[in-house]
N, C-alpha and C positions, 0 to 999 in steps of 0.2 A: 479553498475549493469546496465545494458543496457538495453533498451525498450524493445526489443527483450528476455532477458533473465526474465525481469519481466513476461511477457504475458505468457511464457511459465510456470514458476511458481504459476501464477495465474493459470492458465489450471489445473497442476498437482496439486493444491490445493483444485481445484473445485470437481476433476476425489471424493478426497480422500472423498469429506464432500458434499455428491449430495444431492440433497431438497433442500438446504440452499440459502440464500438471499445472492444477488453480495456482498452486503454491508457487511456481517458478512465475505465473503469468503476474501474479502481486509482484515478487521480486524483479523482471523486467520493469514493469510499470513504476515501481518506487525510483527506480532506478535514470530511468528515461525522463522524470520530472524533477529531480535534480534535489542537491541539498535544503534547499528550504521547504521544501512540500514533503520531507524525510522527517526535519524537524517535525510539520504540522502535525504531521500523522502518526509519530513516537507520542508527541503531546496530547493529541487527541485519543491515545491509547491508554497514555496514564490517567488521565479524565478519565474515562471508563474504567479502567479498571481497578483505577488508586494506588496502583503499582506497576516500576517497571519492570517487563519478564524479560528481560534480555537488553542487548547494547542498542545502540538508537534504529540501527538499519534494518534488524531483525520486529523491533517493536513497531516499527513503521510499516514492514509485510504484512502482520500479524492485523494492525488495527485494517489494511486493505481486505485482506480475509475475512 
C-alpha cells in the first residue's frame, strides 16, 4: 500500500467514525485491513525507526500515525 493510498484510507475511515480520536481512527483502520497490511506497517515502522516500540499491532498504529 502506498503513502498516498493509506492517507486516503485513513480519510475515508475518519469520513465513517467522526468524534473519534486519530489514535483509535489508526487503530480501526489497521484493523479493518487485516493481518498482512499489520505486518507491512509494523515493518515499515521498524524501517523507520530501527526499532520496534511495542508488539506488532501497536507498531502498525503507530507507523499509521
Amino acid at each position: 500500500m502506498t503513502d498516498e493510498e493509506l492517507i486516503v484510507e485513513f480519510a475515508l475511515t475518519r469520513i465513517d467514525h467522526p468524534g473519534r480520536d486519530l489514535d483509535e481512527i489508526a487503530a480501526i483502520l489497521v484493523e479493518r485491513l487485516g493481518p498482512d497490511r499489520v505486518l507491512e506497517f509494523a515493518a515499515r515502522n521498524l524501517a523507520t525507526r530501527g526499532e520496534l516500540r511495542g508488539a506488532m499491532i501497536p507498531s502498525a498504529i503507530e507507523h499509521v500515525m
